[in-house]
Each structure stands twice: as structure tokens, then as C-alpha cells.
C-alpha positions as CSV (number, residue, x, y, z in Angstrom):
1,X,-80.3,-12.2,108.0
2,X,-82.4,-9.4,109.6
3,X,-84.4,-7.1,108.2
4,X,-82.4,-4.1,109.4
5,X,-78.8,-6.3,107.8
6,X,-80.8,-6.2,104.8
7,X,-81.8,-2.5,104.8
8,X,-78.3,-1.5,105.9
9,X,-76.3,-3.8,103.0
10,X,-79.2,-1.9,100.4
11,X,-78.0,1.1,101.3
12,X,-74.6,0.3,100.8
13,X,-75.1,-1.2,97.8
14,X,-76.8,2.3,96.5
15,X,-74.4,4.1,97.7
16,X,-71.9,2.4,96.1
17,X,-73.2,2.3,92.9
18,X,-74.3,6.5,93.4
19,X,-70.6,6.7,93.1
20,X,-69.9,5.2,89.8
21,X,-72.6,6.7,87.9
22,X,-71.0,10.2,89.2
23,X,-67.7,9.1,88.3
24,X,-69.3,8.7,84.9
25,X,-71.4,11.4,84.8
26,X,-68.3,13.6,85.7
27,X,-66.2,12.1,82.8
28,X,-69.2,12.5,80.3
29,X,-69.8,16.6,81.3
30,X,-65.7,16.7,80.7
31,X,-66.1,15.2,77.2
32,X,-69.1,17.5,76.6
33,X,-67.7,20.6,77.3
34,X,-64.5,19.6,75.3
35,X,-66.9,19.1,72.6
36,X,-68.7,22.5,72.4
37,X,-65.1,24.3,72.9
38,X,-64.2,22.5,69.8
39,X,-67.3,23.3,67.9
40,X,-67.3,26.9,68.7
41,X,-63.8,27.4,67.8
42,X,-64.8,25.6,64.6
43,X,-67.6,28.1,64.1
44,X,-65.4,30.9,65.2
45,X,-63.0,29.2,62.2
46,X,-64.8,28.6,59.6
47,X,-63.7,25.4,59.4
48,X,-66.0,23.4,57.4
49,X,-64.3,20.1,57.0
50,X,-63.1,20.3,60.6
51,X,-66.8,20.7,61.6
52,X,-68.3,17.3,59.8
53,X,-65.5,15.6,60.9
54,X,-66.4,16.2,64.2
55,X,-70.3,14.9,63.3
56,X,-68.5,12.2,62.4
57,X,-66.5,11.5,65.7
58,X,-70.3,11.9,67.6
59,X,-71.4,9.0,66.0
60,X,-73.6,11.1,62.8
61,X,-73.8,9.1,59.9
62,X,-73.3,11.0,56.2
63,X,-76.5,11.6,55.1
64,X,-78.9,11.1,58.1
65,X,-81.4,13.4,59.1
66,X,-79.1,14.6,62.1
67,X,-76.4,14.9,60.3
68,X,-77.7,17.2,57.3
69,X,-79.3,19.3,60.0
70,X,-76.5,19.9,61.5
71,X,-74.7,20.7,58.5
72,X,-77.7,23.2,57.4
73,X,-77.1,25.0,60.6
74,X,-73.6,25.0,60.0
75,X,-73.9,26.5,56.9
76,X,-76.8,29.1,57.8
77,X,-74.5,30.3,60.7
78,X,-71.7,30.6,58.1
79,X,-73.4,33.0,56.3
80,X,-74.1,35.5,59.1
């Protein structure tokens, strides 16, 4: 195979994988922004149980330092 066969099928190759990772990227900003509209209406709510549920759905454990901090903001924002 030439050099310029090899260069060209590369570039394919990139190109085609270019196009999966935005695929992927697109779905993931989707599921992000569904995410904050769904926390802000929680904040908006009130809704406390609602809120560490979804810490829970993220992937927070009970009790981990991300997850109290969270729910420390949640609660100083509450009291505004």
C-alpha cells in the first residue's frame, strides 16, 4: 500500500470516528441540560426528597463528600 493509500484511509478513519464521539457528545449535552432543568425546578420546588434522589440517579453515593456537599448547598439555597 502507498503512502498516500495510507494517509487517505487515516483520514477516513478519523473522520469516521469524529462522528461518533459527536453523536455522543450531542446525546450527553441533551442529558445535561435535562438535568439542570430538573434541578432548578427542584430548587424552584422546594423539593427536598426529589433533589437527593436525583444525586442518587448521577451516581452520588449517601454519605460521600459529593454528596453532602451537594446537599449543604441544597440546604443553604433553601434558606434564602
Amino acid at each position: 500500500m502507498a503512502a498516500d493509500e495510507d494517509t487517505d484511509l487515516n483520514d477516513v478513519i478519523k473522520e469516521e470516528q469524529s462522528r461518533g464521539r459527536r453523536t455522543l457528545d450531542m446525546k450527553t449535552r441533551r442529558e445535561r441540560q435535562q438535568l439542570l432543568r430538573d434541578l432548578r425546578r427542584l430548587l424552584n420546588s422546594g423539593d427536598e426528597r426529589g433533589f437527593l434522589q436525583a444525586m442518587r440517579s448521577v451516581g452520588l453515593k449517601d454519605g460521600s463528600p459529593e454528596f453532602l456537599e451537594a446537599w449543604r448547598v441544597w440546604r443553604e439555597t433553601q434558606r434564602r
